[in-house]
PAVEXBA-249147 format. One record per atom (N, C-alpha, C): residue in three letters; atom name; x, y, z. Coordinates in steps of 0.02 Angstrom, whole numbers. Example, Ala and Ser with C-alpha at 12.3 -4.5 7.8 and 13.67 -1.06 7.14 Angstrom:
! PAVEXBA-249147
{rest = Ala&atom = N&east = 660&north = -284&up = 390}
{rest = Ala&atom = CA&east = 615&north = -225&up = 390}
{rest = Ala&atom = C&east = 660&north = -165&up = 390}
{rest = Ser&atom = N&east = 642&north = -112&up = 354}
{rest = Ser&atom = CA&east = 684&north = -53&up = 357}
{rest = Ser&atom = C&east = 645&north = 2&up = 394}
//
This chain:
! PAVEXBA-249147
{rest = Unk&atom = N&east = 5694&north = 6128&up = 4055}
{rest = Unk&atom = CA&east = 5656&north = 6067&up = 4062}
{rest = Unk&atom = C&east = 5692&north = 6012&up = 4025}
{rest = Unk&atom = N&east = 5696&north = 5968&up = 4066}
{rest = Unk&atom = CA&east = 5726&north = 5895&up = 4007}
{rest = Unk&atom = C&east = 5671&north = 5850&up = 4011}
{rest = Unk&atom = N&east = 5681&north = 5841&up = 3949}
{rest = Unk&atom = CA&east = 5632&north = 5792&up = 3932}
{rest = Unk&atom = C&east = 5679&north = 5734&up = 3892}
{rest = Unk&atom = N&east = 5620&north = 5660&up = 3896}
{rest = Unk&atom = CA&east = 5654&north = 5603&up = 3854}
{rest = Unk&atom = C&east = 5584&north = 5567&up = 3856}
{rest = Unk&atom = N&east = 5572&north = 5600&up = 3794}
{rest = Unk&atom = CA&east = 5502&north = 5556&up = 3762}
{rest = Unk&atom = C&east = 5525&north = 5531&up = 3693}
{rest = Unk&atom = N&east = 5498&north = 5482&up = 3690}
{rest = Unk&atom = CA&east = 5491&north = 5444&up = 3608}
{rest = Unk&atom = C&east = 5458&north = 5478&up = 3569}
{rest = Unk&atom = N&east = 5494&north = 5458&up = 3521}
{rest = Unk&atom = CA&east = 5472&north = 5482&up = 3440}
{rest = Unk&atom = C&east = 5405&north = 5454&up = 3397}
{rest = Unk&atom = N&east = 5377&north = 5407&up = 3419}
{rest = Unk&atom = CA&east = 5303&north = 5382&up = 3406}
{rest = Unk&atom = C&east = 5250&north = 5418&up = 3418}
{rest = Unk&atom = N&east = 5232&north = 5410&up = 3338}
{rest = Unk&atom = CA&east = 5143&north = 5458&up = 3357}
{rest = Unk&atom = C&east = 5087&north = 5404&up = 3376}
{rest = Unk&atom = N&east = 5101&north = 5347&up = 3370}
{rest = Unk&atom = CA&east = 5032&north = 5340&up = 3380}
{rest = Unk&atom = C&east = 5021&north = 5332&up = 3445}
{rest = Unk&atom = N&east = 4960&north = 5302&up = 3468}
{rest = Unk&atom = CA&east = 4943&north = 5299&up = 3541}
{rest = Unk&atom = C&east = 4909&north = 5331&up = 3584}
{rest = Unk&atom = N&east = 4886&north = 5353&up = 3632}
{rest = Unk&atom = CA&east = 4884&north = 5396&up = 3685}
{rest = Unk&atom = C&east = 4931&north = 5407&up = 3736}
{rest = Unk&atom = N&east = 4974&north = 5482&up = 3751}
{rest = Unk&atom = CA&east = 5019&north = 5483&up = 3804}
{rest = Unk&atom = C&east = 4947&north = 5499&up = 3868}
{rest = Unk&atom = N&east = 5001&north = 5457&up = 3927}
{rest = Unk&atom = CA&east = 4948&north = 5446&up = 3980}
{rest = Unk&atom = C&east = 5012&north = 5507&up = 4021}
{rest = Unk&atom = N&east = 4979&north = 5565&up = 4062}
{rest = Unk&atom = CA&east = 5025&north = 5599&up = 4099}
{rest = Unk&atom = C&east = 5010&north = 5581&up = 4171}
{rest = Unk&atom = N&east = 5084&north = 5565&up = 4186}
{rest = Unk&atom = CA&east = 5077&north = 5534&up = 4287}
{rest = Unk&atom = C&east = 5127&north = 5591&up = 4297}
{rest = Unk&atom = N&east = 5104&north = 5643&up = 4313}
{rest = Unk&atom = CA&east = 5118&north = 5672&up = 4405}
{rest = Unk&atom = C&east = 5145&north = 5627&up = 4443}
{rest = Unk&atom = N&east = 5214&north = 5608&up = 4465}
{rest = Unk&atom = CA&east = 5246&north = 5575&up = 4515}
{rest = Unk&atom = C&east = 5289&north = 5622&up = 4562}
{rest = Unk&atom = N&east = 5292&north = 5588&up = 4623}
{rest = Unk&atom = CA&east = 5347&north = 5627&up = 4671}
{rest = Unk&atom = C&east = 5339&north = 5577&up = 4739}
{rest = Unk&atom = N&east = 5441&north = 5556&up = 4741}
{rest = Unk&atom = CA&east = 5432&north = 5518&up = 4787}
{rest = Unk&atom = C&east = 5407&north = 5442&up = 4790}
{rest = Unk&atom = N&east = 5388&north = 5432&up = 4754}
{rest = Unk&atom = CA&east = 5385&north = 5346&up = 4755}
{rest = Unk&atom = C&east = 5383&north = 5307&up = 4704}
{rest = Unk&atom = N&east = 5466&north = 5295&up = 4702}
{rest = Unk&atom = CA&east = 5471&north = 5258&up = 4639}
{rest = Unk&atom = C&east = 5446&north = 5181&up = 4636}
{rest = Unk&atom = N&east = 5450&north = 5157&up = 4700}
{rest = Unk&atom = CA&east = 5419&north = 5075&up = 4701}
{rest = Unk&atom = C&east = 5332&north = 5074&up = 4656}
{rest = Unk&atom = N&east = 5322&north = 5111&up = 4640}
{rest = Unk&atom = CA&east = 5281&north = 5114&up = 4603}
{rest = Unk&atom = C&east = 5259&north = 5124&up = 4503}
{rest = Unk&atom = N&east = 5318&north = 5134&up = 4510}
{rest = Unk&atom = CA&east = 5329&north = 5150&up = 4428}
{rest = Unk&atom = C&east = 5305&north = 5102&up = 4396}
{rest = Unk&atom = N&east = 5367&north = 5072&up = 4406}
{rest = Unk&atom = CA&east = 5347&north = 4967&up = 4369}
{rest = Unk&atom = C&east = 5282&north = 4943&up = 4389}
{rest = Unk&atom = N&east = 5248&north = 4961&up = 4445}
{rest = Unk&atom = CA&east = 5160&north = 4948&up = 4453}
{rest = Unk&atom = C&east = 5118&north = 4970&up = 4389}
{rest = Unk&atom = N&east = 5136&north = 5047&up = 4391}
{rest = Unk&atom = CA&east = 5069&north = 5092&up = 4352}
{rest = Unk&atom = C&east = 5098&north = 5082&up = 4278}
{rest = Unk&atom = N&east = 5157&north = 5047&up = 4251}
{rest = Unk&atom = CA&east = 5170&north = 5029&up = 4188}
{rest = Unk&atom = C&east = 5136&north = 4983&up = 4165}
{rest = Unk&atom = N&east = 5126&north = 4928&up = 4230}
{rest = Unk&atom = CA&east = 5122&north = 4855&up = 4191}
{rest = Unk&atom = C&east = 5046&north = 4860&up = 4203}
{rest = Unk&atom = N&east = 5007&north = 4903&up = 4259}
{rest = Unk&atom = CA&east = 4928&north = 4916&up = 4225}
{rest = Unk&atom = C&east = 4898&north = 4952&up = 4156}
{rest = Unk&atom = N&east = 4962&north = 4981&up = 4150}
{rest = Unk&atom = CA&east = 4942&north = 5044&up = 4083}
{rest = Unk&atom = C&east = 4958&north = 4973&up = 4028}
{rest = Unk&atom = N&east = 4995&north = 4939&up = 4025}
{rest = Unk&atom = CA&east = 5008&north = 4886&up = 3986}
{rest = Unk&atom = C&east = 4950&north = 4841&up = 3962}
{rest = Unk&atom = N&east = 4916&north = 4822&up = 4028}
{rest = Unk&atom = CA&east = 4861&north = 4772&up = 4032}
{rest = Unk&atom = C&east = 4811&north = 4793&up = 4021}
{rest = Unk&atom = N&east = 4796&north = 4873&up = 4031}
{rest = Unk&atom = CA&east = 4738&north = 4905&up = 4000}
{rest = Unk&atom = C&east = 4734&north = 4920&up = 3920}
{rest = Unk&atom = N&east = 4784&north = 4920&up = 3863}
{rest = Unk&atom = CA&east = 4800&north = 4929&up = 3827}
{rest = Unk&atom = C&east = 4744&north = 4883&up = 3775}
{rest = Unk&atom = N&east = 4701&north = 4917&up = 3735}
{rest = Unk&atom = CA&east = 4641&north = 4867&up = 3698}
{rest = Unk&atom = C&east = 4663&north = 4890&up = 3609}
{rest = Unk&atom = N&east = 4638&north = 4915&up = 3580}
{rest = Unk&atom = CA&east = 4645&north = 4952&up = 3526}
{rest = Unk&atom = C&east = 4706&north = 4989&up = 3510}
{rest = Unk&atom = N&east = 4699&north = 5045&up = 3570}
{rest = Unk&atom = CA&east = 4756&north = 5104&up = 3558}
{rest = Unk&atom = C&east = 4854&north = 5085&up = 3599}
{rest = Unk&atom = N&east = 4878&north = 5092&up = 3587}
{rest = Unk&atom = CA&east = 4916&north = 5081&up = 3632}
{rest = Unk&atom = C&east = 4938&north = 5160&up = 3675}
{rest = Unk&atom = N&east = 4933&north = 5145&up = 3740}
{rest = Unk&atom = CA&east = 4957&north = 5186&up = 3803}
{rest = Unk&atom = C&east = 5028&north = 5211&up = 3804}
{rest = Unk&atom = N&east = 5042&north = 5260&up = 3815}
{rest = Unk&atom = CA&east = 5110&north = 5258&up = 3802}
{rest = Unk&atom = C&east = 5111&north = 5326&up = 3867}
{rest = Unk&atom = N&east = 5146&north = 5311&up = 3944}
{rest = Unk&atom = CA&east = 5154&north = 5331&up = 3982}
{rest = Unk&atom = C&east = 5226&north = 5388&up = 3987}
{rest = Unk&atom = N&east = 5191&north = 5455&up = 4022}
{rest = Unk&atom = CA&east = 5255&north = 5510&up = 4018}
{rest = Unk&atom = C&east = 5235&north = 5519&up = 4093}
{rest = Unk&atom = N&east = 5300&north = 5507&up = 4127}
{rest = Unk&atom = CA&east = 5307&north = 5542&up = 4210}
{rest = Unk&atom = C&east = 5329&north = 5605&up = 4196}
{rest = Unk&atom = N&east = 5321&north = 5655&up = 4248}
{rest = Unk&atom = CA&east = 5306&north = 5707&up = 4254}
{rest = Unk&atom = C&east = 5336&north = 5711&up = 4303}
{rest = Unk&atom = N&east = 5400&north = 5726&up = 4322}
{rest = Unk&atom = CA&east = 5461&north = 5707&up = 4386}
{rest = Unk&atom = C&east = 5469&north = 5785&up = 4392}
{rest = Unk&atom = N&east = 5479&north = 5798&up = 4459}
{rest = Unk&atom = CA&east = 5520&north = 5854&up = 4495}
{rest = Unk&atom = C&east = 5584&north = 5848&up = 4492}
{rest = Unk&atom = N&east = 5619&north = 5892&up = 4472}
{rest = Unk&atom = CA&east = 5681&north = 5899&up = 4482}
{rest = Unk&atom = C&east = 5738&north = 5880&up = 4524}
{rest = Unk&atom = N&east = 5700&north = 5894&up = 4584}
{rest = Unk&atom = CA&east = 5751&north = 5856&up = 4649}
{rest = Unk&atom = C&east = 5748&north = 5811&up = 4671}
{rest = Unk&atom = N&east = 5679&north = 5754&up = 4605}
{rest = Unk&atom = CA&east = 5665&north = 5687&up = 4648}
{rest = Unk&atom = C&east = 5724&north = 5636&up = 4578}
{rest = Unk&atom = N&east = 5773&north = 5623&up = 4619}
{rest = Unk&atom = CA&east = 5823&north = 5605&up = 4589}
{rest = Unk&atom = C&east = 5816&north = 5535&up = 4584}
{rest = Unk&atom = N&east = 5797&north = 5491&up = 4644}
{rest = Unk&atom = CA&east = 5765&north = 5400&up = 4653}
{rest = Unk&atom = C&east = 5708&north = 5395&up = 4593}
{rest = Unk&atom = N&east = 5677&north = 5465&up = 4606}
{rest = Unk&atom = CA&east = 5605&north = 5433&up = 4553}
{rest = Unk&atom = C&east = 5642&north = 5435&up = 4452}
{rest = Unk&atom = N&east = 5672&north = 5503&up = 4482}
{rest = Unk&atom = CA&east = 5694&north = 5482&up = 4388}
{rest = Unk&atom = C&east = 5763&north = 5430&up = 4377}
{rest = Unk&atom = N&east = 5790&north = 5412&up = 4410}
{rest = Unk&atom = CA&east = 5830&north = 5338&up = 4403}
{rest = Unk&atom = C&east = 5799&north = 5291&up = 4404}
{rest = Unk&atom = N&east = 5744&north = 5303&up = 4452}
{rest = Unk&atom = CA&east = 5698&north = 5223&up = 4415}
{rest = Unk&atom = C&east = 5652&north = 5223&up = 4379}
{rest = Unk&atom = N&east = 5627&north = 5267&up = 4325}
{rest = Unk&atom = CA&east = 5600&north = 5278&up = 4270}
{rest = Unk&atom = C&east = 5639&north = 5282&up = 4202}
{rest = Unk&atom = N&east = 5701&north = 5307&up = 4223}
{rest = Unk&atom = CA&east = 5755&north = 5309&up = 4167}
{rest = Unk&atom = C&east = 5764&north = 5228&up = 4170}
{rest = Unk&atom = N&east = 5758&north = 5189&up = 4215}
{rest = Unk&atom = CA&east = 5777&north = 5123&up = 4199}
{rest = Unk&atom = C&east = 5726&north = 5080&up = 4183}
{rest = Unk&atom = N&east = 5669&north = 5098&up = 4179}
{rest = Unk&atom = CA&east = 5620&north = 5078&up = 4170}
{rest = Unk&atom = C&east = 5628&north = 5076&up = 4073}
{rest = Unk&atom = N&east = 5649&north = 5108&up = 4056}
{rest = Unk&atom = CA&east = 5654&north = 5153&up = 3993}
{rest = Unk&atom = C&east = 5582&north = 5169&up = 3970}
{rest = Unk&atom = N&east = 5574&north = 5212&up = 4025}
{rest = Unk&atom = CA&east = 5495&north = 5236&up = 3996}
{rest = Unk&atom = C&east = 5506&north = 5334&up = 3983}
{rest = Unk&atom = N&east = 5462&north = 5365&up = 3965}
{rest = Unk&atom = CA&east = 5453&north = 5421&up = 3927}
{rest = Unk&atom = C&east = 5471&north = 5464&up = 4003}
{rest = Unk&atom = N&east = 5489&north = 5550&up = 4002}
{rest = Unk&atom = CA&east = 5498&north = 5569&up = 4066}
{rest = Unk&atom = C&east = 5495&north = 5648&up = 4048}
{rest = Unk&atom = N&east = 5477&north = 5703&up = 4077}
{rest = Unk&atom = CA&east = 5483&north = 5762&up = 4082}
{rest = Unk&atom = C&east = 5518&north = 5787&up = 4147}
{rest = Unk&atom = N&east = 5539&north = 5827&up = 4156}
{rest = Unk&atom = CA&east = 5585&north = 5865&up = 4224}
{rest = Unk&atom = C&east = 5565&north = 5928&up = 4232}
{rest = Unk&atom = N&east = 5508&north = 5911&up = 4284}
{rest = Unk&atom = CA&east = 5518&north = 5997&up = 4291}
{rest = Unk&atom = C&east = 5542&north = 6036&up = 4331}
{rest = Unk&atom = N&east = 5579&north = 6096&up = 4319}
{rest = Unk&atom = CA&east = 5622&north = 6107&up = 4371}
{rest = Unk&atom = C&east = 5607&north = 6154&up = 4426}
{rest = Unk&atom = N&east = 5646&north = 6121&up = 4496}
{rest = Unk&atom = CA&east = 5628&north = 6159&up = 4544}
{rest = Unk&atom = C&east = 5633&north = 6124&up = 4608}
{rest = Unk&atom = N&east = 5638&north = 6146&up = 4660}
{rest = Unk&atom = CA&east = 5597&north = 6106&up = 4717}
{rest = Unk&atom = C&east = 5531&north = 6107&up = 4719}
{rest = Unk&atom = N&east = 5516&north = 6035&up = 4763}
{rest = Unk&atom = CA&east = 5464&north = 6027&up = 4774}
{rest = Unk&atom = C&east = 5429&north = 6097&up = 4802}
{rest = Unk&atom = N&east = 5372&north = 6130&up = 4774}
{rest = Unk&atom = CA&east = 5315&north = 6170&up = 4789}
{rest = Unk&atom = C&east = 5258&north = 6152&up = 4806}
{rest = Unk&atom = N&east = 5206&north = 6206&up = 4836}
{rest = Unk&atom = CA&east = 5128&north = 6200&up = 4842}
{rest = Unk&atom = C&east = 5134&north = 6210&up = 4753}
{rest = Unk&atom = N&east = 5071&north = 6184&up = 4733}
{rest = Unk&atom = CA&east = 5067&north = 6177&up = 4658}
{rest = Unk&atom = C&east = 5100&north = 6147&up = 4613}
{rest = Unk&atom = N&east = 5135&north = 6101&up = 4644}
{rest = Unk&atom = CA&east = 5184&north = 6071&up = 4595}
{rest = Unk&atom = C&east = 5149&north = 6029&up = 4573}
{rest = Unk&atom = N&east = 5090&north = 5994&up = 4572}
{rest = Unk&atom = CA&east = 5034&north = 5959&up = 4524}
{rest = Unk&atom = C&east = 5038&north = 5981&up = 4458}
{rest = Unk&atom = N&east = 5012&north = 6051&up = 4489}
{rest = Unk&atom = CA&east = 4966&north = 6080&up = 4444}
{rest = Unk&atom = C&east = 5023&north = 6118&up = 4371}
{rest = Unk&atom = N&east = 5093&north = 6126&up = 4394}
{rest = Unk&atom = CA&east = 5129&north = 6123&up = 4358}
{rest = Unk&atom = C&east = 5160&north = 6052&up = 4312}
{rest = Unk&atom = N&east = 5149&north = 6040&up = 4337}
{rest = Unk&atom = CA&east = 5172&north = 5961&up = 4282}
{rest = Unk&atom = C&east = 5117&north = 5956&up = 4247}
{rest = Unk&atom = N&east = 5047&north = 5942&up = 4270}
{rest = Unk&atom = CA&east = 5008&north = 5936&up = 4205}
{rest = Unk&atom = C&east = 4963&north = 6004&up = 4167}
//
């Protein structure tokens, strides 16, 4: 598994299950941003292995990321979170 999460405790990590659509990253950041009151949000994608578009545009995002490996499966939800 590779992972590239930050070293900060505080916050809440928010876990997104993604696959396949990265035009969306920079969306569900800048709501997790705007929702942000007290605690700060601190977002970890949850990428498949063979989705290679989605983790280049999260790595450029420079946001938090896990890899899990494999092809896409039935259950591959339920494995990421």
């Amino acid at each position: 598994m590779i992972t590239r999460l930050s070293t900060v405790e505080d916050g809440v990590r928010v876990i997104l299950p993604v696959l396949g659509r990265p035009e969306r990253a920079a969306p569900v950041l800048e709501s997790l941003k705007e929702s942000e009151r007290e605690v700060p949000l601190r977002a970890v994608f949850m990428l498949t292995g063979t989705d290679r578009e989605e983790r280049s545009t999260v790595a450029a995002l420079d946001a938090d990321y896990v890899v899990v490996h494999g092809d896409r499966q039935p259950g591959d939800y339920a494995r990421k979170i």
